[in-house]
KOLVO-343806 format. One line per 5 residues: number of its first residue (from 1); their letters; for each residue x, y, z of N, C-alpha, C, CB. Coordinates in nm, 3 decimals. Each point is the difference from the previous one (the first is absolute). Glycine has a CB too. Layout:
% residues N
NUM) A) X/Y/Z/X/Y/Z/X/Y/Z/X/Y/Z | ...
END
This chain:
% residues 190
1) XXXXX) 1.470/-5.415/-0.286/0.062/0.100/0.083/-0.006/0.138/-0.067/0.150/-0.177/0.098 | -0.106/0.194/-0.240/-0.026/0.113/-0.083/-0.156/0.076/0.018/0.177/-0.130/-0.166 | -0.242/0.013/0.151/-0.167/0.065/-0.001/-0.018/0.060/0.137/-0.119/-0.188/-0.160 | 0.122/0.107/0.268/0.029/0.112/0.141/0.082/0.083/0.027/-0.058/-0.127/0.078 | 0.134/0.169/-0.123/0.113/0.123/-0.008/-0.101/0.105/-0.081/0.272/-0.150/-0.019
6) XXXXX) -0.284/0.126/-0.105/-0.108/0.080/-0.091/-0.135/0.033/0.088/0.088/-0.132/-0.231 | -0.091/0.021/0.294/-0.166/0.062/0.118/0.003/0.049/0.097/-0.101/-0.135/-0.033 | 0.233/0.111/0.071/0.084/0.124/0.141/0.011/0.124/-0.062/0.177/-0.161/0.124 | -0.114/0.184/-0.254/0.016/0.119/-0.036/-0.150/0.095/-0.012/0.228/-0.110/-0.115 | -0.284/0.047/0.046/-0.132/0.070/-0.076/-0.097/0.045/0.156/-0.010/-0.192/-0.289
11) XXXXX) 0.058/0.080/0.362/-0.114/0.031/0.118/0.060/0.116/0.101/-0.095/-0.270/-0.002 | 0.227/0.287/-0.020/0.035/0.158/0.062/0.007/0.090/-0.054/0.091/-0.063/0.107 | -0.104/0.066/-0.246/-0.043/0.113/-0.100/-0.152/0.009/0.043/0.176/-0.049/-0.222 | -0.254/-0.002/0.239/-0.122/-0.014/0.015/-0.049/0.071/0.119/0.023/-0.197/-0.120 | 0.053/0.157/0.251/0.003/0.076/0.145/0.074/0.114/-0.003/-0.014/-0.195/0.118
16) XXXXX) 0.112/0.264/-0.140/0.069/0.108/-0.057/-0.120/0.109/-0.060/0.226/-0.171/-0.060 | -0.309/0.113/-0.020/-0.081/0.070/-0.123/-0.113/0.084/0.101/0.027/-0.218/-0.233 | -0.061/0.086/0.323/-0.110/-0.002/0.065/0.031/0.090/0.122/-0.076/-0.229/-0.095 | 0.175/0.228/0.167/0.002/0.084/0.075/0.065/0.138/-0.040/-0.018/-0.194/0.135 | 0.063/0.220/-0.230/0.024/0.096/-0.048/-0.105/0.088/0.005/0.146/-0.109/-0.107
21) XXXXX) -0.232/0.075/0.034/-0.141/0.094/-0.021/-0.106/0.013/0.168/-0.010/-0.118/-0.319 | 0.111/0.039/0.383/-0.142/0.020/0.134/0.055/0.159/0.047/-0.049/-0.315/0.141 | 0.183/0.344/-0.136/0.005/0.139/0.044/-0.006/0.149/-0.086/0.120/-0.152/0.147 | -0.244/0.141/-0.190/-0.005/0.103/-0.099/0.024/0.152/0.081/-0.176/-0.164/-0.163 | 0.249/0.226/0.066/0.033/0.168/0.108/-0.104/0.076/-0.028/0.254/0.038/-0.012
26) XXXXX) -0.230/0.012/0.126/-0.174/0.107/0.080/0.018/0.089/-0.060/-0.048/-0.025/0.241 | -0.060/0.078/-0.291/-0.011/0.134/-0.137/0.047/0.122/0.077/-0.234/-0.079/-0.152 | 0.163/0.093/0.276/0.053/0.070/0.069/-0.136/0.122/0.040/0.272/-0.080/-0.114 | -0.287/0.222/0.171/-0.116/0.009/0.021/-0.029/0.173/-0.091/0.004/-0.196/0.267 | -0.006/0.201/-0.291/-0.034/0.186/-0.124/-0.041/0.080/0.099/-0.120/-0.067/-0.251
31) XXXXX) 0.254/0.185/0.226/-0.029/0.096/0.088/-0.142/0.042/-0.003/0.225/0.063/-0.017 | -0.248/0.039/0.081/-0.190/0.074/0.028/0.077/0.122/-0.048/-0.185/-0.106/0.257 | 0.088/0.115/-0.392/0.042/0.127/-0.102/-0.094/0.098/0.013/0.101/-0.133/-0.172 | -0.126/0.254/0.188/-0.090/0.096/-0.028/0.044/0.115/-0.066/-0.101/-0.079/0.171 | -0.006/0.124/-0.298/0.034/0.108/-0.043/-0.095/0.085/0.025/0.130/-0.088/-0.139
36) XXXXX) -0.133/0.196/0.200/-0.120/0.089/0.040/-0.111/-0.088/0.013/0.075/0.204/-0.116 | -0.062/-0.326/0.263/-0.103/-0.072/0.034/-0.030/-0.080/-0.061/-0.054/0.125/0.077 | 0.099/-0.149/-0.190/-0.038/-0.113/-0.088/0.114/-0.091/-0.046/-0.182/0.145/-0.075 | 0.161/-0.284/0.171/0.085/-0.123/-0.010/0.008/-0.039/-0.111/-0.042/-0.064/0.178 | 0.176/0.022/-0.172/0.070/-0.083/-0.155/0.117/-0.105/0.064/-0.015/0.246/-0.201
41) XXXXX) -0.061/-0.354/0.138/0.099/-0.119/0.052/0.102/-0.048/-0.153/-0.223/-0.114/0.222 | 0.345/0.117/-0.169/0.093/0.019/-0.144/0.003/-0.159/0.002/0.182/0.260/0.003 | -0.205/-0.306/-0.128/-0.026/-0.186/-0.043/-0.137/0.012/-0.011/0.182/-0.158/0.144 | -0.288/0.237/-0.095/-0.154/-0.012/-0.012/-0.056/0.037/-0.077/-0.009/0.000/0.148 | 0.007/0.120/-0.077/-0.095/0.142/-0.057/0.035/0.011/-0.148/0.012/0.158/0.230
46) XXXXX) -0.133/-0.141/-0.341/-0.007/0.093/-0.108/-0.031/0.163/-0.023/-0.046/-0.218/-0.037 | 0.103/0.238/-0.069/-0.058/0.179/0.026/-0.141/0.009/-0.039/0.227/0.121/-0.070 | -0.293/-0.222/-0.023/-0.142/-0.022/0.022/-0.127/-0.016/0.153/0.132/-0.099/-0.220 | -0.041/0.057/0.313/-0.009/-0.010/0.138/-0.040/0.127/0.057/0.162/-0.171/-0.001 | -0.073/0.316/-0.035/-0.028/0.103/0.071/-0.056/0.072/-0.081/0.149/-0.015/0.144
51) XXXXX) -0.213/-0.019/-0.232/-0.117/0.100/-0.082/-0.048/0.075/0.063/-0.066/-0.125/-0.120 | -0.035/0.044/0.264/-0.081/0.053/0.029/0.050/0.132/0.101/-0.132/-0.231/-0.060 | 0.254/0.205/0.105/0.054/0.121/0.071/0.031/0.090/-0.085/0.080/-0.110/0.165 | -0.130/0.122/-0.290/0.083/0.167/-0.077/0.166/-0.027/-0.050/-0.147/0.187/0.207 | 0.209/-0.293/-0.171/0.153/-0.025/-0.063/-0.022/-0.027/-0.134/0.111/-0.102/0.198
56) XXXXX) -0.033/0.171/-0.305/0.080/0.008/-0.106/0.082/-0.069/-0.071/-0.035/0.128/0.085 | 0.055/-0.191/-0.204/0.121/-0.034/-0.055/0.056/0.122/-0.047/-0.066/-0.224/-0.055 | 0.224/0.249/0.043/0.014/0.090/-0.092/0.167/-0.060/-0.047/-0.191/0.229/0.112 | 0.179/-0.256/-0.255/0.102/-0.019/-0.106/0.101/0.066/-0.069/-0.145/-0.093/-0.005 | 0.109/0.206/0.049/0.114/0.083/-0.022/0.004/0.056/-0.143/0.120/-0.133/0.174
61) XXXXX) -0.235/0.075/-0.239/-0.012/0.021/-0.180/0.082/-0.115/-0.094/0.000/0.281/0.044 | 0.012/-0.340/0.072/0.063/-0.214/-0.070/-0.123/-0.018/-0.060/0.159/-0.167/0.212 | -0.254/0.140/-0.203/-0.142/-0.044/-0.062/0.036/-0.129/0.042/-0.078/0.153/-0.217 | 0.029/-0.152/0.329/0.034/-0.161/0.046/-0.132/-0.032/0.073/0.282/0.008/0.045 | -0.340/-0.075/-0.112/-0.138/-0.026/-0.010/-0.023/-0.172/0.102/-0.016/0.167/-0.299
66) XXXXX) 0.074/-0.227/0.240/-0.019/-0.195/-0.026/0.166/-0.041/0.011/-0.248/-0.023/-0.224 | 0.274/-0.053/0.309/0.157/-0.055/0.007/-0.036/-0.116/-0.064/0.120/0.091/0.220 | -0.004/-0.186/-0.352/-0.002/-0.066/-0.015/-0.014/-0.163/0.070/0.063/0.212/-0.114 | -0.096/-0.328/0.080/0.056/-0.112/0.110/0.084/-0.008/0.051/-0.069/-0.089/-0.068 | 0.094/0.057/0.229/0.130/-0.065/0.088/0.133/0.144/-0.041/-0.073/-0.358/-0.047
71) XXXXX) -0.010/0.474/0.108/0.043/0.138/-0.039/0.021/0.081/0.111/-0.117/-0.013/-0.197 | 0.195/0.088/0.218/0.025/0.130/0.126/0.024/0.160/-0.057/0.140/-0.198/0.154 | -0.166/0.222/-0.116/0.023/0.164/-0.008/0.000/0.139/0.101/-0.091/-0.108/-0.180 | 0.209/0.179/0.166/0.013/0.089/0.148/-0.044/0.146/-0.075/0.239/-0.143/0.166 | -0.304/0.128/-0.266/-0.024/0.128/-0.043/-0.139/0.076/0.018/0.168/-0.082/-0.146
76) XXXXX) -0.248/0.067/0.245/-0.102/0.026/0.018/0.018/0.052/0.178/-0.108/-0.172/-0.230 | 0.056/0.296/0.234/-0.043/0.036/0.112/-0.157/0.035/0.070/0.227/0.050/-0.067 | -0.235/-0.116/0.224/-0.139/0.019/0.031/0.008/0.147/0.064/-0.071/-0.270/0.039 | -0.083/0.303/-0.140/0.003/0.195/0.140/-0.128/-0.025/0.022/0.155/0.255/-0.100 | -0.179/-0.120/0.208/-0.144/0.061/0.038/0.010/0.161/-0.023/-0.053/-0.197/0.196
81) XXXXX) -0.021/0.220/-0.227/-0.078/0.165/-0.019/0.133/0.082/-0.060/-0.200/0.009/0.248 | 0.277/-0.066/-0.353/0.082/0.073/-0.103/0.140/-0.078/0.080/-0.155/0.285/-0.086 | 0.139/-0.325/0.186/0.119/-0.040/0.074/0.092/-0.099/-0.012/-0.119/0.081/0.108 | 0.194/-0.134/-0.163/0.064/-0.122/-0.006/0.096/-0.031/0.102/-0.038/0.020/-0.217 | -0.057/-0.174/0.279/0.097/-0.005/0.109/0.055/-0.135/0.046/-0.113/0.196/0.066
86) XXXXX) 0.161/-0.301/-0.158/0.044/-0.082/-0.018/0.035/-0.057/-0.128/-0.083/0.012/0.185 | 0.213/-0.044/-0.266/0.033/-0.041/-0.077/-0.021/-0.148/0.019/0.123/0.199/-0.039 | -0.201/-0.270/-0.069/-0.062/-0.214/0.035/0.068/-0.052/-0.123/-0.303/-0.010/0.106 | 0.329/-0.088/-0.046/0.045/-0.124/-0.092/-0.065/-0.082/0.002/0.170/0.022/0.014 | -0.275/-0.036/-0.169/-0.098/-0.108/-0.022/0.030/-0.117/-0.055/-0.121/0.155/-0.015
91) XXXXX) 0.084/-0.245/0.061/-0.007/-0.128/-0.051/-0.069/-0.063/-0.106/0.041/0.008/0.184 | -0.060/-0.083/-0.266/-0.063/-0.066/-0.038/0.033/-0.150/-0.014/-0.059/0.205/-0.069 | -0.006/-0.274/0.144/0.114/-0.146/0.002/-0.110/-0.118/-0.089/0.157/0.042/0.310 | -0.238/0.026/-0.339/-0.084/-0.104/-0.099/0.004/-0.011/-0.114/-0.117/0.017/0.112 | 0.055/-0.119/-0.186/0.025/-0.024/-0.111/-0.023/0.087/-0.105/-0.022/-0.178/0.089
96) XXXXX) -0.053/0.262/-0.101/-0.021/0.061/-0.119/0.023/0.164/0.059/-0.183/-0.210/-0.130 | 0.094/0.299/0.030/0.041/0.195/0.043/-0.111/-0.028/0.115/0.057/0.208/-0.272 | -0.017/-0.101/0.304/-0.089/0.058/0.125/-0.037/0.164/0.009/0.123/-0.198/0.129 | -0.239/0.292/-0.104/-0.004/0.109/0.030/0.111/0.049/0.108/-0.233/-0.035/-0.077 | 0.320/0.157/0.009/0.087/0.026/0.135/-0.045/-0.015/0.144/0.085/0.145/-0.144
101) XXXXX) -0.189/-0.105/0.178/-0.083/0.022/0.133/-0.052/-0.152/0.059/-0.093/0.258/-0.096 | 0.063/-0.363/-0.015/0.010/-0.088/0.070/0.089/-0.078/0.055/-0.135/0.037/-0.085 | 0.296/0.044/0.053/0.134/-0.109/0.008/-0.036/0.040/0.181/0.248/0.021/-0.282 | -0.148/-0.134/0.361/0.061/0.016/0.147/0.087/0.133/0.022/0.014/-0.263/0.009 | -0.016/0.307/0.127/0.085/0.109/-0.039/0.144/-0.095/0.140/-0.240/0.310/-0.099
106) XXXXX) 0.351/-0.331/0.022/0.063/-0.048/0.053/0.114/0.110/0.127/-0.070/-0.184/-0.238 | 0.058/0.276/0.138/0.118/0.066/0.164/-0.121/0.145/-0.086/0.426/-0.130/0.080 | -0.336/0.196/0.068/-0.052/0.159/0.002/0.154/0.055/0.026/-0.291/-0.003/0.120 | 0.266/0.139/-0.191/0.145/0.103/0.003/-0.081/0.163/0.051/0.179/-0.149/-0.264 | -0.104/0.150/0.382/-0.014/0.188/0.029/0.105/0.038/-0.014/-0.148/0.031/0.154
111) XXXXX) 0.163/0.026/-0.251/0.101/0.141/-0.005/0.016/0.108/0.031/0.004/-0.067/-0.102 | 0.098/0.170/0.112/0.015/0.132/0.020/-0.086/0.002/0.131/0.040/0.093/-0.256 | -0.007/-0.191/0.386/-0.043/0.026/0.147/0.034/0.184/0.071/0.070/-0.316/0.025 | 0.038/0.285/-0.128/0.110/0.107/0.109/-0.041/0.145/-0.055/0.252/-0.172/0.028 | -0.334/0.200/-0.194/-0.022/0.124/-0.062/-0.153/0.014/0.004/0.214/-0.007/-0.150
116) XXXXX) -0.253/-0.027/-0.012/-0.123/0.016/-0.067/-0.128/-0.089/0.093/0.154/0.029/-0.259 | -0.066/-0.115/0.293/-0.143/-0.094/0.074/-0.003/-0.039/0.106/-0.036/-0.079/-0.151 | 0.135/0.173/0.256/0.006/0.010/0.125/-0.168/-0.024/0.114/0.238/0.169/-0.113 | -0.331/-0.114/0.034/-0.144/-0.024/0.024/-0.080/-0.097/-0.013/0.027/0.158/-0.035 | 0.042/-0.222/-0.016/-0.118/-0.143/-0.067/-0.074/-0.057/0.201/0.237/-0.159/-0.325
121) XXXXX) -0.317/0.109/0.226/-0.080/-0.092/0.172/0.040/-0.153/-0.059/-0.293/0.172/0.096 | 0.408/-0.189/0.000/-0.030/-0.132/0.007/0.069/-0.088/0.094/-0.055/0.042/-0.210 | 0.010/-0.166/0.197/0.061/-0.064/0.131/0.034/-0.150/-0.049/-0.151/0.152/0.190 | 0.249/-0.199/-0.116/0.062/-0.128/0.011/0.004/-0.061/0.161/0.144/0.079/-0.223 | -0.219/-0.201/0.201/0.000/-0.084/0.142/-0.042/0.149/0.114/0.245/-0.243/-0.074
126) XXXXX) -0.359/0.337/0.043/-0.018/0.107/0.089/0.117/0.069/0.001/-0.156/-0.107/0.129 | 0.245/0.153/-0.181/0.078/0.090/0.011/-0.023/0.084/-0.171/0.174/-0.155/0.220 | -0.152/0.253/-0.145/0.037/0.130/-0.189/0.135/0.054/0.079/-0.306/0.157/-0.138 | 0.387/-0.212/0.006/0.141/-0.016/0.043/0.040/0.129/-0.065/0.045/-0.270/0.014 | -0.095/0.380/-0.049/0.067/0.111/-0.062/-0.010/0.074/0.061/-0.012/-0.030/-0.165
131) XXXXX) 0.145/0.132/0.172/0.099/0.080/0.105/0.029/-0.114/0.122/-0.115/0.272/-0.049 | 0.113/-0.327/0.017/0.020/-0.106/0.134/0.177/-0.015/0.015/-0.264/-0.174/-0.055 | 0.359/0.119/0.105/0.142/0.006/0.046/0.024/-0.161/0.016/0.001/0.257/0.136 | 0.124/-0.272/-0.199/0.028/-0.149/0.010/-0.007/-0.035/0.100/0.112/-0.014/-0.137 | -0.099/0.071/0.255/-0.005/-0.048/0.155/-0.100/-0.038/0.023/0.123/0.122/0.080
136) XXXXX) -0.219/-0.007/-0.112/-0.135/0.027/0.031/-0.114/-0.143/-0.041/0.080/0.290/-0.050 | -0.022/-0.307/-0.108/-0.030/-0.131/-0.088/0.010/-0.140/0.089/0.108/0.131/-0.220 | 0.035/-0.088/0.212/0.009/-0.153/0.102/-0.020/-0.005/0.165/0.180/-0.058/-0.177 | -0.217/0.163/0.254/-0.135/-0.042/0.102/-0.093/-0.070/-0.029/0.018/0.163/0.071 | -0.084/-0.064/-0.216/-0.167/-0.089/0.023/0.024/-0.089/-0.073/-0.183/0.156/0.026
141) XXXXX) 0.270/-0.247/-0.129/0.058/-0.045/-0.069/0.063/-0.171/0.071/0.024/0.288/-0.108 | -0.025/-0.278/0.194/0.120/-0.080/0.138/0.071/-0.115/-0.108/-0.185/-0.001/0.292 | 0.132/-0.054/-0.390/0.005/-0.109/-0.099/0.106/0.048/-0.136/-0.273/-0.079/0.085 | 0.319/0.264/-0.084/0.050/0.047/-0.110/0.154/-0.049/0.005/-0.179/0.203/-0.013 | 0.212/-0.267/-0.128/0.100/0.000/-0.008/0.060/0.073/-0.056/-0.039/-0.142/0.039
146) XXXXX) 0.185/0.141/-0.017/0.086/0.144/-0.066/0.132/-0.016/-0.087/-0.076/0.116/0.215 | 0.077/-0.070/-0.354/0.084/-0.053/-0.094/0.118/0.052/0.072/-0.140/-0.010/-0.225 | 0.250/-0.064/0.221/0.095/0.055/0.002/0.136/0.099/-0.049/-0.139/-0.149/0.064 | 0.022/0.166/-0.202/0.123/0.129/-0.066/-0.015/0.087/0.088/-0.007/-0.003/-0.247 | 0.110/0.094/0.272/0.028/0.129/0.031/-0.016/0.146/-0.084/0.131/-0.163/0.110
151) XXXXX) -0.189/0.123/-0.218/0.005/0.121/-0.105/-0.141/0.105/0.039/0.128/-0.177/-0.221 | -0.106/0.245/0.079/-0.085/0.136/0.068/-0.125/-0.085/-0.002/0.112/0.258/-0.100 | -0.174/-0.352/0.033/-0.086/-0.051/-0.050/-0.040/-0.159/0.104/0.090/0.152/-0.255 | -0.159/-0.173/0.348/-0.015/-0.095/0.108/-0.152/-0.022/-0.035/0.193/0.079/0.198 | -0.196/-0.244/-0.142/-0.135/-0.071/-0.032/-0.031/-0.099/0.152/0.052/-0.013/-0.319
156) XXXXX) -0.185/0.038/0.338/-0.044/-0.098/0.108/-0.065/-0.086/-0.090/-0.031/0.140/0.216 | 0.016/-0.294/-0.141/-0.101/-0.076/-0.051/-0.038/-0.096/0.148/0.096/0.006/-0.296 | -0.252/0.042/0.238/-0.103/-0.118/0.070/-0.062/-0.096/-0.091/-0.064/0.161/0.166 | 0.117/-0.313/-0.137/0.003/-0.114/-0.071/-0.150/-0.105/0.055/0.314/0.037/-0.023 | -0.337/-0.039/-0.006/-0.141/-0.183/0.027/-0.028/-0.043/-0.143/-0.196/0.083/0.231
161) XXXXX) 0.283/-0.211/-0.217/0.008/-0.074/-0.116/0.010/0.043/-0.130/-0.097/-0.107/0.129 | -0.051/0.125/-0.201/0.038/0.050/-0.161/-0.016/0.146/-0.009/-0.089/-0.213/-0.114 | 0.046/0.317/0.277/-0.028/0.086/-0.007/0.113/0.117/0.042/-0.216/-0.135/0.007 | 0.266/0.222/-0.037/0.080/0.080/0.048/-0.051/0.189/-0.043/0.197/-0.251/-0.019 | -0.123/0.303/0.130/-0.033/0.117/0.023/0.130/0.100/-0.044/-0.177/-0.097/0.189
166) XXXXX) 0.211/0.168/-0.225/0.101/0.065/-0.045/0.043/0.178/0.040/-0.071/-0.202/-0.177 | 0.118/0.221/0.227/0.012/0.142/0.092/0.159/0.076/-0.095/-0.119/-0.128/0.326 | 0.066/0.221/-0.393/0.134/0.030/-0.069/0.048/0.162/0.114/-0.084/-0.125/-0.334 | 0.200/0.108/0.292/-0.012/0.145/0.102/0.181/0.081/-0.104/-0.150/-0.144/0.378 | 0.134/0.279/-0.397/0.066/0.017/-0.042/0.073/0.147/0.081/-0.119/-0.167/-0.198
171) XXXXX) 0.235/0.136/0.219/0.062/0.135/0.140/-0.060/-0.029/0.096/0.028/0.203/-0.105 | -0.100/-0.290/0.155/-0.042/-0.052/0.088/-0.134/0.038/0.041/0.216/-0.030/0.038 | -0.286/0.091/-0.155/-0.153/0.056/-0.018/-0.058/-0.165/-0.080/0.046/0.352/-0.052 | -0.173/-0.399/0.118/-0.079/-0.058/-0.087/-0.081/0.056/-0.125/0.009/-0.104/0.196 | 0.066/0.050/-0.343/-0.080/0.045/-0.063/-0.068/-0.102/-0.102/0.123/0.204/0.057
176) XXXXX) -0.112/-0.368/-0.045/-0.073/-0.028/-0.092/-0.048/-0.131/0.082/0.117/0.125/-0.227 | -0.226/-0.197/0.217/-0.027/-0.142/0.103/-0.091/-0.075/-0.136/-0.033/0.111/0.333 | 0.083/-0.262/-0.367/-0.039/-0.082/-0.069/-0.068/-0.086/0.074/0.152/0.043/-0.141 | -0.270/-0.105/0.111/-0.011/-0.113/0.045/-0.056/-0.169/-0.072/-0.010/0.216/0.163 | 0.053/-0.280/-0.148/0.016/-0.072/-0.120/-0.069/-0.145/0.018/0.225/0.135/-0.054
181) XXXXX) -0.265/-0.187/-0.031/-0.014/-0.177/-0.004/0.021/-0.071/-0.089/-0.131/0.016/0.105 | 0.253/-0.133/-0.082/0.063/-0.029/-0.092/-0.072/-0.068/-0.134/0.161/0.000/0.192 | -0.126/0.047/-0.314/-0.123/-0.107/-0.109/0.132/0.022/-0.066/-0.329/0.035/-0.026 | 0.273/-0.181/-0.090/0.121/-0.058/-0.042/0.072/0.111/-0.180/-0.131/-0.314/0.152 | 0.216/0.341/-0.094/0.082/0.119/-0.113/0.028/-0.066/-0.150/0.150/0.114/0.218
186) XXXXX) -0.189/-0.240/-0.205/0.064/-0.019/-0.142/-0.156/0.030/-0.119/0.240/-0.229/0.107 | -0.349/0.237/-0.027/-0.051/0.088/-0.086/0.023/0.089/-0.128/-0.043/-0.038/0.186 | -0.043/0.066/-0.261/0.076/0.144/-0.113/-0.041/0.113/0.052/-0.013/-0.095/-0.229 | 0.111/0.236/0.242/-0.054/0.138/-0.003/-0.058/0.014/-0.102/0.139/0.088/0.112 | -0.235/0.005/-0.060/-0.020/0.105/-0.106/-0.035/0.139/0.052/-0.074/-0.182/-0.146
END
């Protein structure tokens, strides 16, 4: 009787296990990124990728050349023609160093929407969300969600699975939009 109790148990640990893993969660789908016409899928794209368009690393004078193994770093920005117009967070999730340019570029950062880089070209899911109005956002947006602080400082987010979109707005001017894909943080900075 013991030995079938022990084979009842093990055999619903067993079905438990098994159906556990049949519903794996949907990654979800990466916004459609463009920076002056030239797509970047955040989880994909390398900055080796847009060579051929004229994009830039620029380090800021880090000398950040090669990220170590299973490594991230937000200290590198991509430009064009003196321009910097996204702050990237590279990946490196492999085993050994890697050339900065060949890491993933996991999220993108625009800053200063609302001042210095009010001009940039670019677009999300066909929209270039700068000077744009939270209202305005969430028309073409229909999917935006809206944090609920009340402070001077308010955030939309458009979510699909590991991918999210980030709308910062400050006095109620947009001035900064992240967009991100989740990779795993316990990584090392550098």
């Amino acid at each position: 009787m013991k030995k079938l109790r022990n084979l009842l148990v093990v055999g619903m640990l067993l079905a438990a296990a098994a159906l556990g893993g049949c519903g794996s969660k949907d990654p979800g789908t990466p916004p459609e990124v463009l920076l002056d016409g030239t797509q970047v899928v955040v989880g994909q794209t390398k900055p080796s990728d847009l060579a051929g368009e004229n994009w830039e690393l620029d380090d800021l004078g880090k000398m950040i050349f090669e990220l170590p193994d299973r490594s991230w770093t937000s200290s590198i920005f991509l430009g064009k023609d003196g321009t910097n117009y996204a702050m990237l967070v590279l990946v490196n999730d492999s085993k050994e160093a890697k050339p900065a340019k060949n890491c993933v570029i996991e999220e993108l950062g625009f800053y200063a929407l609302d001042g210095a880089n009010q001009d940039l070209n670019i677009s999300i899911n066909g929209v270039n969300p700068i000077g744009k109005t939270q209202e305005e956002l969430k028309e073409l947006f229909p999917d935006l969600e809206m944090d609920e602080d009340e402070g001077d400082y308010l955030f939309h987010y458009l979510k699909s699975g590991d991918y999210t979109v980030r709308f910062e707005y400050s006095k109620g001017v947009l001035s900064d939009v992240d967009v991100m894909h989740k990779f795993d943080k316990s990584y090392q900075t550098k």
